[in-house]
Structures are given as C-alpha cells and as structure tokens.
N, C-alpha and C positions, 0 to 999 in steps of 0.2 A: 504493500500500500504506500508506503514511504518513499518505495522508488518511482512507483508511477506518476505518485505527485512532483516529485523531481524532475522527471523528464516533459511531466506536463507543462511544468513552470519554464522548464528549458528549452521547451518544444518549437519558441521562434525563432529562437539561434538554430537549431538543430536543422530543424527541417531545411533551411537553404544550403546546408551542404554538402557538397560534391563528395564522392568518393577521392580523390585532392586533397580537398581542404579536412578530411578527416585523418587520412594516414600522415599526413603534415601535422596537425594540429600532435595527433599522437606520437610521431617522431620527436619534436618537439619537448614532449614531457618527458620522452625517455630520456633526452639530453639534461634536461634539467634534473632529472631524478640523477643520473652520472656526475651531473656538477656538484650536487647536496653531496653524495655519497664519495664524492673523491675534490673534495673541496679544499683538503690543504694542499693537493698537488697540481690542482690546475690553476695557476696566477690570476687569472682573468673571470674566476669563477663567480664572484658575485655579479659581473659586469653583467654575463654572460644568463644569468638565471633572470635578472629582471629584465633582459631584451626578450630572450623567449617566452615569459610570460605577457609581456607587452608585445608582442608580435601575434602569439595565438589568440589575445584581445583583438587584434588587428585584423586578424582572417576572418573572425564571430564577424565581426562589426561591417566589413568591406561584404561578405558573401549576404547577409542581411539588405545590406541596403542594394546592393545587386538585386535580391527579390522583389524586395519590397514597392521599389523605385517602380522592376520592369525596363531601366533603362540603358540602351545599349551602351552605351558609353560604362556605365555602371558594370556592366553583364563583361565588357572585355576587360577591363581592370582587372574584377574576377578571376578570370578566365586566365590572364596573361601574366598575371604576379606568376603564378608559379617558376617562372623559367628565373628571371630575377634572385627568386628566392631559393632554390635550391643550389646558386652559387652561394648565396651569403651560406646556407648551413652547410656547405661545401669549407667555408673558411671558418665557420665556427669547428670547427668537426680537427680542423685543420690544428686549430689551439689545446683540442682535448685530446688528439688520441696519447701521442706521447707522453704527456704525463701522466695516463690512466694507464698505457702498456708499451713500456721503454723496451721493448727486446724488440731487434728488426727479425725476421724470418727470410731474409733472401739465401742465406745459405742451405735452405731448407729447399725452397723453389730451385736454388741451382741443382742440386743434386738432384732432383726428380727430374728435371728436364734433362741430365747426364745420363741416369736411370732410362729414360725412354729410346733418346735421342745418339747417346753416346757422345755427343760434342757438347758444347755450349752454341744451341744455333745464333744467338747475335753474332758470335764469332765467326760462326760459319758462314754465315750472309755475308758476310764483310767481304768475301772475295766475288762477290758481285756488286759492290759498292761501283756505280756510276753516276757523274754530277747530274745527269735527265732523269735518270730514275730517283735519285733521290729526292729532287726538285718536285717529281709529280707526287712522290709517296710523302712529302712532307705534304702538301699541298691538300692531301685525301686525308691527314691527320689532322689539318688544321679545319676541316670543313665540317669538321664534328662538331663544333660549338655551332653551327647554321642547317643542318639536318634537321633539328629540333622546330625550327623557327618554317623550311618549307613546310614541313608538315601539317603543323600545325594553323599553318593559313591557309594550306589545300581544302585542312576540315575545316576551318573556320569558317570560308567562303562557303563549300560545296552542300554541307551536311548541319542536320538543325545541331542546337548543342551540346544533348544526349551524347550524338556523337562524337564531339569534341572532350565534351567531359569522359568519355568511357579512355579513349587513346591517353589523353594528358594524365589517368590515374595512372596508367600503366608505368608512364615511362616516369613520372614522379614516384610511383612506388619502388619502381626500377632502381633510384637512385637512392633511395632510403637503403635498401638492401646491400649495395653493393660498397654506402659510407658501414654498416655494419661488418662486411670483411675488413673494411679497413682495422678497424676497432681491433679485431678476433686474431687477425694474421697481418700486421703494421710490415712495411718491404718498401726500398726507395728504389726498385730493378734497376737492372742491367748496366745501364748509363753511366752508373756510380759504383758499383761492385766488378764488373769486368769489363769498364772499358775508364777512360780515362776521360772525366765527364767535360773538361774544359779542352780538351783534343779535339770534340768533337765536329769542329767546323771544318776542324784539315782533314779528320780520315773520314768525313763526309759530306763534303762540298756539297751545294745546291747549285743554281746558274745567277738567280737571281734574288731571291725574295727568302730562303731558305733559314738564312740566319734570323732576320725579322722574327721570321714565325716562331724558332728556336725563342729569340729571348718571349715572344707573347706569353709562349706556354709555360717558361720558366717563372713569369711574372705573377702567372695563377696560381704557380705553386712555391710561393715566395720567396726567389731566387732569382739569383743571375749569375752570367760569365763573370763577372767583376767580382761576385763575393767571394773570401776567402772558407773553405770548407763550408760549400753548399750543401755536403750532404745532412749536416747537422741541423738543416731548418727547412730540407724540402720536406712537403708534404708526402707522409704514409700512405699511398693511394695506389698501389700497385696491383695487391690480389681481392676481389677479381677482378680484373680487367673492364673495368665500367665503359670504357671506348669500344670495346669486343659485349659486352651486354646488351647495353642502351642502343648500337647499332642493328642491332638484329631485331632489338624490340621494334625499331624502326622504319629497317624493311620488312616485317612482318605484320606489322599495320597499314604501310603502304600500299601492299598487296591486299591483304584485306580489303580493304576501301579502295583498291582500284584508283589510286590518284595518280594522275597527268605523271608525276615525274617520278613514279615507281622505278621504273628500271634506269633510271640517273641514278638514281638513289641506291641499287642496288650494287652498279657497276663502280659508285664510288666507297659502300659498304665493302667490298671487298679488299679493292686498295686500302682500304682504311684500315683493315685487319691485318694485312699483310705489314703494313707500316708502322703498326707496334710492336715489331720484334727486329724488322729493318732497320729502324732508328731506336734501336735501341732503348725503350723506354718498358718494354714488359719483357717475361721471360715468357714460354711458350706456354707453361700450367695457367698464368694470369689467362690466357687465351681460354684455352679447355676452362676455367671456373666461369671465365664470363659469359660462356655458355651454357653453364652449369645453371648461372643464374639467370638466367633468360627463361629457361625453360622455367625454373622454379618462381621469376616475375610471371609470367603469363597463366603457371598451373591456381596459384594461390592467389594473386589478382582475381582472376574470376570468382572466386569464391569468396572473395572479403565484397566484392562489387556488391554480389547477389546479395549476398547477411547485409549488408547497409541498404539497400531498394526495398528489403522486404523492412528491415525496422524502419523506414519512412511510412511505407506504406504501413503500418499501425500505428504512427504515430498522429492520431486525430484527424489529421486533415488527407482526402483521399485527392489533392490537387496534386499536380505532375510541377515539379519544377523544370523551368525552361531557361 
C-alpha cells in the first residue's frame, strides 16, 4: 500500500520517461552509491555526488516538461541530451575508476591474445603499416564519435519517437555496460604497454590529418604527446572495447530500420574494427568482449524495455507517451 502510494505521488515524473532516461537516471545512482562507499579514495567525490544528484533532478525535470509542454523543441532536448551526456559520465567515470580499482589488467589481455594468436597482433600488423592505410583507418576510428549523431537523425527524421526512443536506449545502455568493464577489468592497451606511445606518429605516419585526430582522441582521454608519462592519467577504457560494441549496436539498428546510409555505415563499421588493433589502441580480446557485449546490450535491452512499457502501462494513466 505504501509503495503504491509512492509511485502514485511519483507517477508524473515517472511516466515521461524513456527507457534512456531510466537506465541513466539508474546509472547515475550507482555512481553515486561508488562515491559514498569509496569516498576517501576518490578526490572529487563530494563534487561528484551533488552533480549527479543534480543532474538526475535534471533529467525528472527536462523529460516532464518535454511531456507536458508536447513541444518539439522540448521533445529534442529530451531526446538529444543523451549523447552530450554520456560523455560527461564518460569523464566522471574517468575520475572514479582508478581510485576504486588501481590494478591495470593489460598483462592479462596480453597473454590471452598470445594464448590464441601466438604473437602480439599490434605487432604483427605493424608490418603492414602504410601512410594510406593508416590515414583511412584513422579516419574510420575517428568517425565513431559521428555514427551516433547519423543515426540518430535518420530516426529522428524518418520514424515517430517510439522509434527513436527504443534505438537511443540501446546504445545508451550500451555505454553504461561497457563504463562497467571499465570498472571490473581497468587496461590502458597496446599503445602504452607494447609499443612506444609517443613513437607513435613515426612508426605510423598518416598523409595528412592523422596526427590531428591522434591528439583529439588523446584529449578525450586526458592526455597528450606533450605530457610526461601519459600512461599514468589516460583513461581505463580498454576492455570491452566500446568502439567494437556500440559499432555493431549501430549497424545492427541500421539494418533494422533500413536507413539510407546503412551500408556506409556498415562499410565504415568494419574499418573501424579493424583500426582498433591497427593503431594500436585495443588488444584483440577488447575486440571479442565488445562483442560479447553487444550481444548481451541487445539480449537484456529488450527485456528491461518491455518490464518499463508494461510498468507504464499500470501506472494510472493508459496514455502513450510520444
């Protein structure tokens, strides 16, 4: 009786939310419940608890007035934070893991991919290192941060918002999962363990733009050629391979819903895969777990979708949000 009355009083926040804004909102507290509970070791921990509890204010309050309003403007706000936002908890995540779990595991990944492989294949790729192919396979690594953004205006444009809302769970729950290996299994790959991370421009030339992209990426994971032992502050973001996940989540929606630039998408999915072990930034297992995780996004996705449409649909109101 207690609970019902709770969720009834709660029921106009509630009901405006997406499957999004609920695995966000609950990622969110898991972070915050990490910062209470390992609170002398993360520096930034108090900062860090009142943003996320002011943020998941922020989501209640923004997806609300998205319903309520009905107005488009409102309705993409909605809609489009998320991309925004799963870099910021990309860099929250970035301040917590290490002092929640100081041991790197790349020596572990090495050895398994010796295990399967018998060499270290970054090094083995090395003897096909060419300044054209590097150039395009940088090119396909960097195009990952904009895969997101076609897609998502393909469905934005094409399809009511159901549709949009069902894909954006996806691939935000996608990203929730794959900052949890971070957590489980912390690894700065290849780059820094078996090759020689500030070499990297000579024994991998691009033609033209190659370096650029080099520091962009570096600057996401807050680093540069210029700092003195980067490996000591790049971000733990190696296993699983969330560029080898979220890509596949990606062509695997795009087929789905049949959009215009599916097989772009597909043909630069693959470079894209290829070119995390080409340049050196995963070992081959990060590859196979991003896979791993793809499949386990999509299996369990479905099923947290359905359990939150069916507690909407008893929650009072028998209206569709749109």
């Amino acid at each position: 009786m207690v609970m019902n009355k709770l969720i009834s009083a709660f029921s106009p926040f509630l009901l405006p939310l997406t499957p999004a804004d609920v695995v966000s909102i609950v990622f969110l507290t898991l972070l915050t419940f990490l910062n209470i509970i390992f609170f002398q070791r993360v520096e930034q921990a108090s900062l860090l608890i009142l943003v996320n509890c002011s943020v998941t204010i922020g989501i209640l309050l923004l997806s609300k007035k998205a319903y309520d309003s009905r107005s488009n403007i409102w309705g993409a706000l909605h809609r489009w934070y998320y991309y925004p936002f799963i870099l910021f908890v990309f860099k929250e995540i970035y301040l917590m893991v290490r002092p929640i779990h100081p041991i790197d595991y790349d020596q572990l990944f090495i050895a398994i991919d010796r295990w399967f492989f018998g060499v270290d294949p970054t090094v083995w790729l090395s003897q096909f290192a060419h300044p054209i192919l590097t150039e395009i396979l940088q090119w396909a690594y960097f195009s990952y941060y904009f895969l997101f953004i076609i897609l998502g205006y393909e469905l934005f444009r094409k399809y009511d918002m159901s549709t949009f809302d069902r894909a954006a769970f996806f691939i935000v729950y996608g990203f929730y999962l794959s900052y949890l290996g971070y957590f489980l299994l912390p690894a700065v790959g290849p780059r820094f363990t078996l090759h020689n991370f500030y070499a990297i421009n000579e024994e991998l030339p691009g033609l033209w733009l190659t370096p650029f992209m080099r520091e962009f990426i570096n600057a996401g994971e807050s680093i540069s050629f210029s700092m003195p032992n980067a490996i000591d502050y790049v971000q733990r973001d190696v296993f699983p391979s969330g560029h080898t996940q979220l890509t596949l989540v990606i062509v695997y929606l795009s087929h789905q819903y049949k959009i215009s630039s599916r097989w772009g998408i597909t043909l630069i999915a693959i470079l894209l895969i290829i070119s995390t072990v080409y340049l050196r930034y995963h070992y081959v297992i990060d590859l196979i777990g991003g896979a791993a995780f793809f499949f386990l996004t999509m299996w369990t996705g479905q099923r947290i979708q359905n359990a939150w449409q069916q507690f909407k649909e008893r929650l009072i109101t028998p209206n569709t949000y749109t």
